[in-house]
C-alpha positions as a Markdown table, in Angstrom:
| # | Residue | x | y | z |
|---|---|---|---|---|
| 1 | Unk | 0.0 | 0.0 | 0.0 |
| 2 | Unk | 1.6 | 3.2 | -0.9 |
| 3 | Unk | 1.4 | 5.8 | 1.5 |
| 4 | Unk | 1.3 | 9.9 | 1.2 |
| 5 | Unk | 3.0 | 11.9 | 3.6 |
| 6 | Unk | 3.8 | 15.9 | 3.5 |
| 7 | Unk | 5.4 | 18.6 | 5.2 |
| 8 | Unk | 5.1 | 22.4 | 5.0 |
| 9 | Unk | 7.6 | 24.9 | 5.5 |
| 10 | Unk | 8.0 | 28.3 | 5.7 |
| 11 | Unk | 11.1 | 30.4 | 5.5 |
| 12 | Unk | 11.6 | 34.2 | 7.1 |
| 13 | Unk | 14.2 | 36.2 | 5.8 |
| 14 | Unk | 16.5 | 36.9 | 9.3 |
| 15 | Unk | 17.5 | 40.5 | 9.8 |
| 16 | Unk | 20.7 | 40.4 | 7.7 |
| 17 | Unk | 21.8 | 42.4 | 5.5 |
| 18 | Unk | 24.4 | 41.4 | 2.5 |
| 19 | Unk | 25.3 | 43.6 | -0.3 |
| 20 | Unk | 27.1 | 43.0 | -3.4 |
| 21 | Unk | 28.7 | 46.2 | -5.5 |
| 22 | Unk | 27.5 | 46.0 | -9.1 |
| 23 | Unk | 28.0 | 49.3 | -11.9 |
| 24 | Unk | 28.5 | 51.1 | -8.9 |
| 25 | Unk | 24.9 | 50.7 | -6.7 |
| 26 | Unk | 24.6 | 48.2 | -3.5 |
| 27 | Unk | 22.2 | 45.4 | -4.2 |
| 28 | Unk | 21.0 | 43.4 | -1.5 |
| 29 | Unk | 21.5 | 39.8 | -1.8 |
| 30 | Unk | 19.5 | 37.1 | -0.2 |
| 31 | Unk | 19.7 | 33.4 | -1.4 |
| 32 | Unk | 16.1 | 31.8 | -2.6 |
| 33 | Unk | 15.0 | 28.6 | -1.1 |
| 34 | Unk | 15.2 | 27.4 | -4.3 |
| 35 | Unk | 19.1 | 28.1 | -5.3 |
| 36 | Unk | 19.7 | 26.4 | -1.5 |
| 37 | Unk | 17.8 | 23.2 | -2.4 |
| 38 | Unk | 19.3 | 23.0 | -6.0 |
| 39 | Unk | 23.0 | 22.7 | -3.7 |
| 40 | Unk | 22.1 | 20.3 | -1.7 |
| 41 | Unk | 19.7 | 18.0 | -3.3 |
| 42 | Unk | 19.5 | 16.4 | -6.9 |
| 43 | Unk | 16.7 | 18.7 | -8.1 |
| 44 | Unk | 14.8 | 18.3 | -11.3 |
| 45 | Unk | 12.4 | 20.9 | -11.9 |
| 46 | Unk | 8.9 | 20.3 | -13.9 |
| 47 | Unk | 8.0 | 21.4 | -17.2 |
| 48 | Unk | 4.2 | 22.7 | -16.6 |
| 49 | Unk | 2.2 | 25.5 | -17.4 |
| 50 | Unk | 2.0 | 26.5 | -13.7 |
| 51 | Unk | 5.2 | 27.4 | -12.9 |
| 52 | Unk | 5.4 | 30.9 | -12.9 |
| 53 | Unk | 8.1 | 33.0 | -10.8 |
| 54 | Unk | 6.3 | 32.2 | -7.5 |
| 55 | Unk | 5.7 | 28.7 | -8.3 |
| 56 | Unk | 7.9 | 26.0 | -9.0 |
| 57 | Unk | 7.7 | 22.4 | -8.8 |
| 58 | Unk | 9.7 | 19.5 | -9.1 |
| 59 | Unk | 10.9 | 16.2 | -7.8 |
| 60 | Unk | 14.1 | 15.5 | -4.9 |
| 61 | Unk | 16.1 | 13.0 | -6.2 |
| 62 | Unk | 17.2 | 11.5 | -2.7 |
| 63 | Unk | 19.7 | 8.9 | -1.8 |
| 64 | Unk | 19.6 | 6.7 | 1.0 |
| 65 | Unk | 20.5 | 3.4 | 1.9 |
| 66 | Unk | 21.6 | 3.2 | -1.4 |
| 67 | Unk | 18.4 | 3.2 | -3.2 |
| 68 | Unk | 17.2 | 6.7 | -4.3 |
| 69 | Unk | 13.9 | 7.9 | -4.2 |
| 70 | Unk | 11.7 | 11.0 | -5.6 |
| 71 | Unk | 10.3 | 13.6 | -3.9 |
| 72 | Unk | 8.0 | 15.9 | -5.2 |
| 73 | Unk | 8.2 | 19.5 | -3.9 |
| 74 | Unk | 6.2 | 22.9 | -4.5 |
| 75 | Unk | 7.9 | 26.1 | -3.5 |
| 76 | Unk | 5.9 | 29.5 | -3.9 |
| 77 | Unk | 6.5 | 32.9 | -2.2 |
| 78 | Unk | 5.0 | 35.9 | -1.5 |
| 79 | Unk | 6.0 | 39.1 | -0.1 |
| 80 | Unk | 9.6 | 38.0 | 0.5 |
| 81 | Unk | 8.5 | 35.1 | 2.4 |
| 82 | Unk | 9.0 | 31.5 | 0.9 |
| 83 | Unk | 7.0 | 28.5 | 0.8 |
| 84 | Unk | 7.7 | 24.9 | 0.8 |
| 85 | Unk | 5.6 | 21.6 | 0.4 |
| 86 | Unk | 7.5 | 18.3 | 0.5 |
| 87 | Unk | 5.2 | 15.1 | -0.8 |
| 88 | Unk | 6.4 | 11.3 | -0.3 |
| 89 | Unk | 4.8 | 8.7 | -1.7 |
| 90 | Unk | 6.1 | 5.5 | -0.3 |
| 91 | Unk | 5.1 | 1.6 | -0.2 |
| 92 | Unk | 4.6 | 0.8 | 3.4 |
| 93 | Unk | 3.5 | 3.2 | 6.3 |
| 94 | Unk | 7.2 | 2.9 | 7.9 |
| 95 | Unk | 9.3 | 3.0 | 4.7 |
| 96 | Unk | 7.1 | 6.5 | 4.0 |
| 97 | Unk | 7.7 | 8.0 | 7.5 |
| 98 | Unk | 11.2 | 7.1 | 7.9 |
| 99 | Unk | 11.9 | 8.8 | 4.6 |
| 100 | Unk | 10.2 | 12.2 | 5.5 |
| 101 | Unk | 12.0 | 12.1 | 8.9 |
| 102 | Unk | 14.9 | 11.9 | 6.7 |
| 103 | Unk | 14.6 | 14.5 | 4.6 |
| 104 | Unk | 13.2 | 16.6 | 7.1 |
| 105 | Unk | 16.3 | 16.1 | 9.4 |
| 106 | Unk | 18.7 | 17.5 | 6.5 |
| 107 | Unk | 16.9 | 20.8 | 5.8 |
| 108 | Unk | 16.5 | 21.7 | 8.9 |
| 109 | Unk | 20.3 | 21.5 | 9.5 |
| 110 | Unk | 21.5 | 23.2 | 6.0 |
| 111 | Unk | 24.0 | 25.7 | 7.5 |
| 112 | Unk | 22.9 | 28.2 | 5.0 |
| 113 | Unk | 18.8 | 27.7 | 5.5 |
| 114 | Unk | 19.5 | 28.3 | 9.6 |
| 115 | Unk | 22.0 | 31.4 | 8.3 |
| 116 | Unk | 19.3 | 33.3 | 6.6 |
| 117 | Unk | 16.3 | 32.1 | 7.4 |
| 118 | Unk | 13.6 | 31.2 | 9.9 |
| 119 | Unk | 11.9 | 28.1 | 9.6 |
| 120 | Unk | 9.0 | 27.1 | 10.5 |
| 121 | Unk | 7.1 | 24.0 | 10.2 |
| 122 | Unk | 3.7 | 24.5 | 9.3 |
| 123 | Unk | 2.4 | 21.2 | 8.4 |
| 124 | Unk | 4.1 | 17.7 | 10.0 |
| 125 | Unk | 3.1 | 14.7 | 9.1 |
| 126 | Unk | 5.7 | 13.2 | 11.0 |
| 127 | Unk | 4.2 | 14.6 | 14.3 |
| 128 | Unk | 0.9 | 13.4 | 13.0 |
| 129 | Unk | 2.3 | 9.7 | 12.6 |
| 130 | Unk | 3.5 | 9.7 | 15.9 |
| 131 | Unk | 1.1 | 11.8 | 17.9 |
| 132 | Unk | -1.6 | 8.7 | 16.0 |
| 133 | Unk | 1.0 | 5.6 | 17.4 |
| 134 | Unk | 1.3 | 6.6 | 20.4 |
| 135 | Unk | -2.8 | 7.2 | 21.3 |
| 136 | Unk | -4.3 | 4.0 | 21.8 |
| 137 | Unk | -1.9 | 3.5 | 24.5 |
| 138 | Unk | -2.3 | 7.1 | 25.9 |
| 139 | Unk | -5.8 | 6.3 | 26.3 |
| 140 | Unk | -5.8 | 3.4 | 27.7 |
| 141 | Unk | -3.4 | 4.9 | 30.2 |
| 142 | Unk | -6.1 | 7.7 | 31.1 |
| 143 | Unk | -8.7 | 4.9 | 31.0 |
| 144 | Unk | -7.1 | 3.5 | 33.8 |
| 145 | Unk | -6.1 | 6.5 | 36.0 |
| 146 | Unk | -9.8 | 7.5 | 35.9 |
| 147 | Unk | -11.0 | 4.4 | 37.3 |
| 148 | Unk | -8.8 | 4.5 | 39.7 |
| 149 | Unk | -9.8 | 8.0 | 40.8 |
| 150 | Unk | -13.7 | 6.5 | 40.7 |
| 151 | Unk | -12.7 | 4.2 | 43.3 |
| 152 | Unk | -10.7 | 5.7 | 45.5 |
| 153 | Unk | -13.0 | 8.4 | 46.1 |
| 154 | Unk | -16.5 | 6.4 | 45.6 |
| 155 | Unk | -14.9 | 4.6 | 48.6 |
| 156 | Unk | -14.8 | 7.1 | 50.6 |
| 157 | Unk | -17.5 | 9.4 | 50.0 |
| 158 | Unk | -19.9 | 7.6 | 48.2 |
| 159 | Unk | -22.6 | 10.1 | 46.3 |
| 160 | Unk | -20.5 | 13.0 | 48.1 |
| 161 | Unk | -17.5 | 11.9 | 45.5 |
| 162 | Unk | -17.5 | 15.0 | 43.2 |
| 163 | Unk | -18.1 | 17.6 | 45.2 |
| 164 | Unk | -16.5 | 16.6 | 48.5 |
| 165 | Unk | -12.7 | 16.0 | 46.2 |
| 166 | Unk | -13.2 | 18.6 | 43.3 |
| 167 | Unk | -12.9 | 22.7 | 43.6 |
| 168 | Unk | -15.7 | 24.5 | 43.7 |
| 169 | Unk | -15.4 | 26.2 | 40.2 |
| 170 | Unk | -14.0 | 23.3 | 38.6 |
| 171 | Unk | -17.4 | 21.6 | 40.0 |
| 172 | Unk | -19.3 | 25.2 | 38.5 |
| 173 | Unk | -17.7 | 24.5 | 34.8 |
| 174 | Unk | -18.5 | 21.0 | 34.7 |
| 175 | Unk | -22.3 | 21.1 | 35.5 |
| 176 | Unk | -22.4 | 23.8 | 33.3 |
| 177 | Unk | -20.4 | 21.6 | 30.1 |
| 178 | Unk | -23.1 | 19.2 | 30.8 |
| 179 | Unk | -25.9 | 21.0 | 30.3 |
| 180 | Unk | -27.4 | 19.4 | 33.5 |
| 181 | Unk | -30.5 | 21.8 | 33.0 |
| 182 | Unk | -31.3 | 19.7 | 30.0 |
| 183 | Unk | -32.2 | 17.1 | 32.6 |
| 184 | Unk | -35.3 | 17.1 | 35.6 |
| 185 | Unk | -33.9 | 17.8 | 39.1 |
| 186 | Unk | -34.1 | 14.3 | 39.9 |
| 187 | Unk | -31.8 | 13.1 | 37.2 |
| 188 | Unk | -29.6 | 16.1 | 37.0 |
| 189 | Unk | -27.7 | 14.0 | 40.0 |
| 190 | Unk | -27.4 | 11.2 | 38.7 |
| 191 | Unk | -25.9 | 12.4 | 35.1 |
| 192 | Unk | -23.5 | 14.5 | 36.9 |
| 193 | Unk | -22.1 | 11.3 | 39.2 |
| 194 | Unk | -22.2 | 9.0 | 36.0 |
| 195 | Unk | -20.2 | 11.8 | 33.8 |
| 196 | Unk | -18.3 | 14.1 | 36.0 |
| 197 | Unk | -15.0 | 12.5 | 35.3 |
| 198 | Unk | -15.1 | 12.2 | 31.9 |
| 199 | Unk | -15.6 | 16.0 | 31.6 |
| 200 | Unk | -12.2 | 16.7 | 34.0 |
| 201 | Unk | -9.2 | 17.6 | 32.4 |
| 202 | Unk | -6.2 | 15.6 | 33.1 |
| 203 | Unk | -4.4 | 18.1 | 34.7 |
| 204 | Unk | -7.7 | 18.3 | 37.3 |
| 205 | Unk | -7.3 | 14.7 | 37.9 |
| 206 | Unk | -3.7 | 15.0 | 38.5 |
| 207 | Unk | -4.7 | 17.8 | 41.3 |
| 208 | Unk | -6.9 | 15.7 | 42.6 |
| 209 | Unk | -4.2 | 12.7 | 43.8 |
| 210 | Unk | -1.4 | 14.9 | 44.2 |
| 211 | Unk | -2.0 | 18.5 | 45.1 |
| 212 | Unk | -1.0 | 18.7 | 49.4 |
| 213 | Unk | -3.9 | 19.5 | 51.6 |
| 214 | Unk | -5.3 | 18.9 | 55.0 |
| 215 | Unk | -7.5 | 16.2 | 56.0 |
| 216 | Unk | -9.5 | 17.0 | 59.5 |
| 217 | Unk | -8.3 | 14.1 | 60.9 |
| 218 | Unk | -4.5 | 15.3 | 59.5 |
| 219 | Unk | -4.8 | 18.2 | 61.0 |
| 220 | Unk | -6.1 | 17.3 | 64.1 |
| 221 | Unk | -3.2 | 14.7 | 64.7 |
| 222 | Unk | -0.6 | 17.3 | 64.4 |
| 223 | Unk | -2.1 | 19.8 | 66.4 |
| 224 | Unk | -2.8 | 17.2 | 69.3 |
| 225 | Unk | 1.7 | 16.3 | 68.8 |
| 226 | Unk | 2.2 | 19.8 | 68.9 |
| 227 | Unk | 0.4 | 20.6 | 71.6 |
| 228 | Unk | 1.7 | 17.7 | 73.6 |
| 229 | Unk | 5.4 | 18.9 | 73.2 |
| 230 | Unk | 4.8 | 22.2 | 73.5 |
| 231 | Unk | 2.2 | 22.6 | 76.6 |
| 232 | Unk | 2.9 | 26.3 | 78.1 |
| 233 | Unk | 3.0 | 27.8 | 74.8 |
| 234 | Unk | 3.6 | 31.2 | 76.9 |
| 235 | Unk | 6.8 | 30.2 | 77.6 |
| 236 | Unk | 7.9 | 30.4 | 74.0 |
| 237 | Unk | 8.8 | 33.9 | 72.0 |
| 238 | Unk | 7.0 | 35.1 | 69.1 |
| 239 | Unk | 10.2 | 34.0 | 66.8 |
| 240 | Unk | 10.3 | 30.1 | 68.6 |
| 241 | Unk | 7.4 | 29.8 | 68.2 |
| 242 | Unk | 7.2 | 30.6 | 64.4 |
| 243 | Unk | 10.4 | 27.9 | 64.6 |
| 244 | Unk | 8.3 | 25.3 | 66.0 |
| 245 | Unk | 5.3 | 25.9 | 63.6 |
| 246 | Unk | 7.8 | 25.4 | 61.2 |
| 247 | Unk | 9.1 | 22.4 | 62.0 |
| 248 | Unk | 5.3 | 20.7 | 62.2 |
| 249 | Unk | 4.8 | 18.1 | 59.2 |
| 250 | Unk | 3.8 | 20.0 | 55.8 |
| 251 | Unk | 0.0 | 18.7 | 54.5 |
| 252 | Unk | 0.4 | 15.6 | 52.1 |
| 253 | Unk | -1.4 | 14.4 | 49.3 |
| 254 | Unk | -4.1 | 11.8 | 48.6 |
| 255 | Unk | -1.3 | 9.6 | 47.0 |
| 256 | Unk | 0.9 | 9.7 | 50.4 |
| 257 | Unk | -2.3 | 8.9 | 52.4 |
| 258 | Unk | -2.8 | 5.6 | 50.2 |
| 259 | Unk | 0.2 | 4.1 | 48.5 |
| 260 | Unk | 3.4 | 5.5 | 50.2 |
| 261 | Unk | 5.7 | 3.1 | 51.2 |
| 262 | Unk | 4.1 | 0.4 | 48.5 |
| 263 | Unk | 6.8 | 0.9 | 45.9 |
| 264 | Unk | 4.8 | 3.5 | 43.9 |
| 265 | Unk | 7.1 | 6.6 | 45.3 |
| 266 | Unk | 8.2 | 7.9 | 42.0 |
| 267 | Unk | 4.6 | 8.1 | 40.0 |
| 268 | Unk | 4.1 | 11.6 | 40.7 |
| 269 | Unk | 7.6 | 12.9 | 38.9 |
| 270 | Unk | 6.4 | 10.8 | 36.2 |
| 271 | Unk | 2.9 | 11.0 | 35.9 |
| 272 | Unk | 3.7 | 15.1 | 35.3 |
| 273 | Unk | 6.0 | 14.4 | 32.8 |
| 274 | Unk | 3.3 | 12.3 | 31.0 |
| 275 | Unk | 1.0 | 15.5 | 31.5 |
| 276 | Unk | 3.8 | 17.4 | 29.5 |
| 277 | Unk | 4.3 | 15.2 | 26.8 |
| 278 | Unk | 0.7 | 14.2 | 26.6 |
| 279 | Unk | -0.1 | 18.2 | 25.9 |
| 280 | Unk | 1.7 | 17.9 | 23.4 |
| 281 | Unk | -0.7 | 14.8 | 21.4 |
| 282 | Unk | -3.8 | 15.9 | 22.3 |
| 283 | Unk | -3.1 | 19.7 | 21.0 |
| 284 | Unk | -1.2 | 18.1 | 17.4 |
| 285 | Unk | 1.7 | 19.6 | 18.6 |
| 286 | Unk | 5.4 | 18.7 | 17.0 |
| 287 | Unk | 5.7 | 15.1 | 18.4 |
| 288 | Unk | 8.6 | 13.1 | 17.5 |
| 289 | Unk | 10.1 | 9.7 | 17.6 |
| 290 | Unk | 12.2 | 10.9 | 20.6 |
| 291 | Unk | 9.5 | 11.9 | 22.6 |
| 292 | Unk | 7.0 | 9.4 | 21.3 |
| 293 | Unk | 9.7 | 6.7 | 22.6 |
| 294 | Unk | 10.3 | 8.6 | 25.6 |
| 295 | Unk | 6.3 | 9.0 | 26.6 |
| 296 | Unk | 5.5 | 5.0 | 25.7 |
| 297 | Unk | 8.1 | 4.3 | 27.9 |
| 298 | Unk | 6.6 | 6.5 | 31.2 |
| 299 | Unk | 2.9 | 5.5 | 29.9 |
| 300 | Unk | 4.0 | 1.1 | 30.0 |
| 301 | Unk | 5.5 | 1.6 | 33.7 |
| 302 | Unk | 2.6 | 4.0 | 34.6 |
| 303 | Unk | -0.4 | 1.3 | 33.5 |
| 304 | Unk | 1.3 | -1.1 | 35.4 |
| 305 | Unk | 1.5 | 1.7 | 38.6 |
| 306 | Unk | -1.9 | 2.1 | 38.3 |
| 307 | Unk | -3.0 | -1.3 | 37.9 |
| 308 | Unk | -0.9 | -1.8 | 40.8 |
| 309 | Unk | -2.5 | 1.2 | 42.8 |
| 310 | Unk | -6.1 | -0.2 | 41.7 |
| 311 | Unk | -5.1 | -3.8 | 43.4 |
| 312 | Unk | -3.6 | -2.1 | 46.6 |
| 313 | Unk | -7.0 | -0.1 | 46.6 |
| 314 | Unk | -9.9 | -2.8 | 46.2 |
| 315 | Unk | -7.5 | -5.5 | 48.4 |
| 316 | Unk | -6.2 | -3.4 | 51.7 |
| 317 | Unk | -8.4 | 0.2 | 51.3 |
| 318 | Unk | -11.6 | -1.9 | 50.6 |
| 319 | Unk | -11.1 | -4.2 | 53.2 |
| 320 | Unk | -9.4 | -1.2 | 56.0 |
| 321 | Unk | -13.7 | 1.0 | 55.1 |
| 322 | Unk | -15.5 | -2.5 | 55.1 |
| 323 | Unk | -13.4 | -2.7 | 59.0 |
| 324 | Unk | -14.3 | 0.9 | 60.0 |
| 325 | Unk | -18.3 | -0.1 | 58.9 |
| 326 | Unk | -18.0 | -3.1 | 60.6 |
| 327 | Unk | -16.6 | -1.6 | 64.0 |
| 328 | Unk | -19.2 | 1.3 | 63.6 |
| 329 | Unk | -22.0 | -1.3 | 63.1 |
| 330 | Unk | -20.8 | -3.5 | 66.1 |
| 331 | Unk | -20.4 | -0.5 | 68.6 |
| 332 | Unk | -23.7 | 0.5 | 67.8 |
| 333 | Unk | -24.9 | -3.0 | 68.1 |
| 334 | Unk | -22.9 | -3.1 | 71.6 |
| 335 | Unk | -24.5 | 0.7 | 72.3 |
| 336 | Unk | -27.6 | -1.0 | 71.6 |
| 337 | Unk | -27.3 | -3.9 | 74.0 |
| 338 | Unk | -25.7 | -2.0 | 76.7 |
| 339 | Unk | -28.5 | 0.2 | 76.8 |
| 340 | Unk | -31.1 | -2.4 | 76.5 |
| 341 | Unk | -29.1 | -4.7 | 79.6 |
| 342 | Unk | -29.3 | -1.2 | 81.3 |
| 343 | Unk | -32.9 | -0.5 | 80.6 |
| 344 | Unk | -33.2 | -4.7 | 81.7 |
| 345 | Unk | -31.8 | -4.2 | 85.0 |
| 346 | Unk | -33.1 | -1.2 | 86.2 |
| 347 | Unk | -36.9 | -2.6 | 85.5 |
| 348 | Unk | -35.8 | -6.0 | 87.1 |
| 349 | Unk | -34.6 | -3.8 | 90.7 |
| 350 | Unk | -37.9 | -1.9 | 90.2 |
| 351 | Unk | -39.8 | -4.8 | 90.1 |
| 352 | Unk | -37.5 | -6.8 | 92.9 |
| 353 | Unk | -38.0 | -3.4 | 95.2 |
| 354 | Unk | -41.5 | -2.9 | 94.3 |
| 355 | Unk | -41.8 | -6.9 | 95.2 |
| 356 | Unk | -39.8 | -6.4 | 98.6 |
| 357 | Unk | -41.7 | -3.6 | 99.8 |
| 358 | Unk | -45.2 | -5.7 | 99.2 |
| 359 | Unk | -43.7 | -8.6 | 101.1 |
| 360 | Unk | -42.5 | -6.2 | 103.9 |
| 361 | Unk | -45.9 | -5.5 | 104.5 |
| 362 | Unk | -47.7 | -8.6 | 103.7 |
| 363 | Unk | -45.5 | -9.2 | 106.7 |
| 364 | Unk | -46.3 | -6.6 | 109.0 |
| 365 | Unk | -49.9 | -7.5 | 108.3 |
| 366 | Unk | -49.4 | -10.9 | 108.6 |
| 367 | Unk | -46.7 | -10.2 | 112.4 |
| 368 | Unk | -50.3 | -7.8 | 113.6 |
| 369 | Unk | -52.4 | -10.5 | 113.3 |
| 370 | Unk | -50.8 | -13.0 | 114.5 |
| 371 | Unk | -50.1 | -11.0 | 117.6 |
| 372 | Unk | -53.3 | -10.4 | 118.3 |
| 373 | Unk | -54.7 | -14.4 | 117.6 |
| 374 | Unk | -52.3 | -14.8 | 120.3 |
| 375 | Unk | -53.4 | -12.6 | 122.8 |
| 376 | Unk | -56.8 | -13.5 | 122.6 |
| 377 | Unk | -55.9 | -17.2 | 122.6 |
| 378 | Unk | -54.1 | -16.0 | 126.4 |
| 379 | Unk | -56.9 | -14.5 | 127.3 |
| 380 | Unk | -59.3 | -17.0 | 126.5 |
| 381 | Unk | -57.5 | -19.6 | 128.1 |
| 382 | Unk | -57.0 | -17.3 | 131.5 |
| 383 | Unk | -60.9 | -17.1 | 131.5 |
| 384 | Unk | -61.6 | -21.0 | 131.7 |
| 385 | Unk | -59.0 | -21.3 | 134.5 |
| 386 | Unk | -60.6 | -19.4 | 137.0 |
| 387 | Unk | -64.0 | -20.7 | 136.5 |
């Protein structure tokens, strides 16, 4: 399959300034684009009715690897300012890149094209080949770093995700790309929870792992150690302590909180070079082999980081919130009891005490009466005995 690949340059005259004495006048020289081509290339210009004095066309004849190959070229100018459009037409999507790379390497280094001019590359097809390779694995990469930022933060917060983690104007400008007022009050939820990610930029989901911040409990735990080692803050100068506020542990990241100490110490550094680099694709910026090596290269160890955070996540994170639940549902449950065993005993004591107090007087009652049997048994017996 043959394959067509061009590039587009353009060439500013630098602010230089050669002259060349002729019949007695100063005439400005400047080399065309076309003279420098003709000295360094094997040029062979076209016959046809369009070439004119601001266009010309023709064929490269290049050699390399000892096979030589054609390239057609257009060069035009206007207002001082020159024009050039390379075409290759080559078998094999490889063979056709590695050939415009070539030729593209040696014009951009002919001494006398940096001398004069400024170039600029207006069309690059080699940027467009590599910014198109290197995709499908840049987007499985993001693929994965937005699941894991569903999990980790549906873990924690549940529904409260989105607007517990994310600014609040980034959280404005995302409910407003959504068009949520497309959708009844009741769904409008529900859209943003299901779509909210997908409508972050990367550099927001970045922020969201690695930009330092307090957490309540955080900041409570180093407030309680300060505290603790410094207790008659009065006996410190304003300047201490300022020194001892300094010396308290800086906020930390989500990424700290989860994975340090799990071998994953170095994603950050690389995760922002992947931000730089990936700018670079998504705008169709110049992209080149270096870079596209250099960026599948941080993208293979970064799925696998991530993969490796997701595992770390649903194995010890899951199973550390399932523990909290479960120790909040038990002390409840023992709350619950306690109270109940509480409420159990206290009606049990009434009822004893109530029960006690009814048998102390069945037993006066019962003492009174028995008394008095008695004495009238005496007194009936005292009777017969005198008679």
């Amino acid at each position: 399959m043959i394959y067509l690949r061009e590039n587009s340059y353009i060439f500013l005259r630098k602010d230089r300034k050669t002259f060349e004495q002729k019949d007695g006048f100063n005439i400005l020289l400047y080399p065309k684009a076309l003279e420098i081509l003709k000295e360094n290339f094997n040029i062979e210009m076209k016959k046809d009715e369009y070439n004119t004095t601001d266009l010309k066309t023709g064929i490269i004849n290049l050699e390399k690897d000892n096979v030589t190959y054609s390239i057609d070229f257009k060069l035009l100018s206007a207002n001082g300012v020159e024009y050039l459009d390379l075409i290759v037409k080559e078998e094999g999507k490889r063979n056709s890149i590695n050939l415009m790379e070539y030729i593209h390497s040696i014009i951009s280094n002919i001494e006398k094209f940096q001398k004069n001019f400024i170039i600029i590359t207006s069309y690059d097809s080699i940027s467009e080949y590599y910014c198109n390779l290197i995709f499908p694995k840049l987007g499985k990469f993001e693929r994965k770093f937005r699941k894991l930022l569903f999990i980790i933060y549906t873990a924690q917060f549940e529904k409260l995700f989105f607007e517990t983690t994310i600014p609040e104007n980034v959280v404005l400008n995302v409910k407003e790309n959504l068009k949520l007022h497309q959708y009844s009050k009741s769904k409008q939820k529900e859209f943003l929870l299901q779509n909210c990610m997908y409508s972050l930029t990367f550099g927001t989901m970045r922020s969201m792992l690695f930009d330092k911040q307090w957490l309540p409990y955080d900041e409570k735990n180093e407030v309680d150690v300060f505290l603790k080692e410094n207790k008659d803050l009065s006996k410190l100068s304003d300047k201490e302590l300022r020194e001892k506020i300094k010396t308290v542990r800086q906020p930390i990241n989500d990424w700290e909180r989860l994975f340090q100490n799990k071998g994953l110490d170095d994603f950050e550094t690389v995760i922002t070079k992947i931000g730089e680099l990936r700018n670079l694709v998504a705008h169709n910026k110049l992209f080149y082999k270096e870079q596209y090596e250099e960026l599948k290269k941080l993208l293979n160890k970064s799925i696998k980081d991530v993969d490796k955070a997701v595992l770390i996540t649903e194995s010890e994170d899951f199973e550390n919130i399932n523990m909290k639940i479960l120790e909040g549902t038990i002390s409840k449950i023992a709350d619950a009891v306690s109270k109940y065993i509480d409420s159990y005993i206290n009606s049990s004591l009434k009822i004893i005490e109530e029960g006690n107090k009814a048998f102390q007087n069945a037993l006066k009652t019962l003492n009174q009466n028995s008394i008095t049997a008695i004495c009238n048994l005496v007194s009936e017996n005292a009777f017969n005995s005198k008679n």
